[in-house]
N, C-alpha and C positions, 0 to 999 in steps of 0.2 A: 519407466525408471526415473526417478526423479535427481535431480542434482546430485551429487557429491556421494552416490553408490546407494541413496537411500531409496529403499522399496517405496508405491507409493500406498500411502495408509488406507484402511479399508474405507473410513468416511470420503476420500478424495475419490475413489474407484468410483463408491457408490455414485458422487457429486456426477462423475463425468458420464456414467450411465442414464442417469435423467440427462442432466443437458443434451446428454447425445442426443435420444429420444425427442426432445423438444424440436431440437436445430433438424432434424429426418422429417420432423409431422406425425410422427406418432401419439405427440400431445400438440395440437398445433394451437396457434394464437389463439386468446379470449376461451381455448377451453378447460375447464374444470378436471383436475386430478382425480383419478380414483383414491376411495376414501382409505386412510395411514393401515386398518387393518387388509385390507384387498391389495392394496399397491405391495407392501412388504411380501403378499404370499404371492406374488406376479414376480417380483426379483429377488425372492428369494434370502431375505434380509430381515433384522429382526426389526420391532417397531422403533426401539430406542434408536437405532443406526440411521434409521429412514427418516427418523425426525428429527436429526444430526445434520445428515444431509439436503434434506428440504431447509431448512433452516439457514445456509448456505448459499441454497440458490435464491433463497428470496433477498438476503443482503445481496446476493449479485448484482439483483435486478429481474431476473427469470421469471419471478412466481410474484404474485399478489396473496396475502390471504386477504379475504372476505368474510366476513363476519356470516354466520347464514349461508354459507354458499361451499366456503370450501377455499383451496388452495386453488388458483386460477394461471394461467399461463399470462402471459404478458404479451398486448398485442405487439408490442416491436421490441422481442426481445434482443440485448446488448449483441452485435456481431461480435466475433473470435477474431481474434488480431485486428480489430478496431480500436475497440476501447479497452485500454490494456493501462496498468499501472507502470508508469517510465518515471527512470530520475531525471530529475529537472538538466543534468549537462545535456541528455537528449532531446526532450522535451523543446528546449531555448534553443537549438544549434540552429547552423543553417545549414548550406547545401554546400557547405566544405566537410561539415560533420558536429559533432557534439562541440560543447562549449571544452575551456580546458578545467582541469580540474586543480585546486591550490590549498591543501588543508593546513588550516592556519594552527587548528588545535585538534590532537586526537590523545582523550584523555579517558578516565573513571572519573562519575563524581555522582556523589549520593542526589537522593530525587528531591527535586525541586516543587512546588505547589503546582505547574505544569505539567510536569511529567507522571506527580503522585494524581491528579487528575487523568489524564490518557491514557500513560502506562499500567496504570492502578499499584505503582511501586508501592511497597512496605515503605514503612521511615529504617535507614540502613542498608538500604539493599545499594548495592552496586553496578551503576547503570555507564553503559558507555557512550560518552558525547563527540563527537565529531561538529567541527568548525571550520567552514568551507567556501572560499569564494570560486566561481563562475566566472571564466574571464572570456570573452572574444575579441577581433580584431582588435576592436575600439576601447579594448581594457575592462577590468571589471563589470560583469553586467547582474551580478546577485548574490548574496549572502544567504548560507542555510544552515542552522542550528537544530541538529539530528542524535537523537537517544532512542539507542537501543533497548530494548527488556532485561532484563537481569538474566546473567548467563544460564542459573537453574528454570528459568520459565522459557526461555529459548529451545531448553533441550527436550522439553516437553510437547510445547507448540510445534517450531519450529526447527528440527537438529540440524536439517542442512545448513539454515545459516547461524546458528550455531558455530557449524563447524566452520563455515567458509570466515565467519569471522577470526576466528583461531587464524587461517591460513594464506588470509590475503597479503600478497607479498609486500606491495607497496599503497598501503590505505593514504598516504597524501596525494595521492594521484585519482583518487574516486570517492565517490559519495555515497554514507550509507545506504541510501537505498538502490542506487547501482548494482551495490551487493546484495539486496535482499531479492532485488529481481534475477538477479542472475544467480541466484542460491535457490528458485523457486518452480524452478519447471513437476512439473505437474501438482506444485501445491497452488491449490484456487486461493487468493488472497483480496481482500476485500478493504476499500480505505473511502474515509472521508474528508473532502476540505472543507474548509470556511477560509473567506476572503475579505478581508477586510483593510480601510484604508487609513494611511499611518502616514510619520515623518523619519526620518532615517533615525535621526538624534545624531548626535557625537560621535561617539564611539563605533557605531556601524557605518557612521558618514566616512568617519577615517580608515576603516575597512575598503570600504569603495571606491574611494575620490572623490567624495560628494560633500558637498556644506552638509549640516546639521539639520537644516530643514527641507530637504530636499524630500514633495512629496513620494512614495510607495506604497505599494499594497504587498501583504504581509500574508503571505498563505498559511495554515494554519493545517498541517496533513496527520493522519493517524490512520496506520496500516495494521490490519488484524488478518491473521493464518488460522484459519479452525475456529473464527470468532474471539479468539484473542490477542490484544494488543502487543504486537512484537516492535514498532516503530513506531516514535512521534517527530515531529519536525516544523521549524519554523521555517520558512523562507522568503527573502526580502528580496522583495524587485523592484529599485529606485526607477523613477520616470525616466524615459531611452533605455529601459534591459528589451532586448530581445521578447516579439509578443510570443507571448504566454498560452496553447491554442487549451480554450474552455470547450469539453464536449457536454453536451445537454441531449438528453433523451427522455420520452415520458409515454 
């Protein structure tokens, strides 16, 4: 059962019946899947569904395709509560606990060239922005600028957070994707960074407590449910925030 009373969808069933299958050695490392018409009549699932769900696990990480060969297993495939998608208060905390949380802005504001990149927003649609600083002992340690999908693509993708967005009680106290992790249990959710290196500027420096040149790196996140975009997010982490732990797998 997945968060917020909602069933979990048949694509995510399917998802977690292969992974199972993988993580037991029933398909184990470096071997080749039976082919989309054989595997579907093995679980009993149509082809469109099967190739829904393969499709899911190869953005996981799980499956290689190969050209010529087939859908392949992954020799080290990701471990389960390893490599998991966390908000950055967790992420940066330390061993007192998460960073705290301080929302400077939680608004609506139509898509931006960012967002209509990521999100794939319509021009008009109505997307929701959260504006967030990270604070520990030593005071502010990072800035993250976080938009939601548009509430009708939400409830398609994603209803649970959907709804949890509706019902969170106090949103200046957490970070969108706080909420989408904790909106998400048994939905497989799959995101990509880019890291790149920047200077705070003005305005985010006055955010922080930082002059205006204070070097940062600028993470760059985009979270998709079902293969589609439900969260984009920028996140600033002036020099002395709290490290940042990068996992690498291949």
């Amino acid at each position: 059962m997945a968060a917020g009373g909602q069933q979990r969808r048949p694509v995510v069933a399917l998802y977690e019946r292969i992974a199972d299958a993988i993580h037991d050695g029933t398909y184990p490392p470096g071997s080749t899947l039976p082919s989309e018409p054989k595997l579907a009549g093995e679980l009993g699932v149509s082809r469109p569904a099967l190739r829904e769900a393969l499709l899911l696990l190869q953005e996981d990480g799980l499956l290689t395709v190969r050209r010529g060969v087939g859908r392949t297993v992954n020799a080290h495939p990701p471990r389960r509560g390893f490599e998991q998608i966390q908000p950055l208060e967790e992420l940066l905390g330390t061993a007192d606990g998460p960073l705290r949380v301080r929302g400077l802005l939680r608004s609506v504001e139509e898509p931006t060239d960012f967002t209509t990149q990521h999100l794939l927003a319509p021009a008009g649609a109505e997307l929701r922005f959260w504006e967030t600083v990270f604070a520990g002992e030593a005071g502010p340690a990072a800035l993250s600028h976080e938009w939601a999908a548009a509430d009708e693509v939400l409830e398609r993708a994603h209803p649970a957070f959907a709804q949890a967005l509706r019902t969170t009680a106090a949103p200046e106290r957490t970070s969108l994707l706080a909420v989408l992790t904790g909106a998400s249990r048994g939905v497989p959710l799959a995101a990509h960074s880019a890291v790149t290196a920047t200077l705070l500027g003005r305005r985010r420096g006055e955010q922080l407590g930082r002059s205006a040149d204070t070097p940062a790196v600028l993470v760059t996140q985009v979270v998709r449910a079902d293969g589609v975009p439900v969260l984009a997010a920028k996140h600033m982490l002036p020099t002395g925030a709290p490290a940042l732990p990068v996992l690498q797998s291949n």
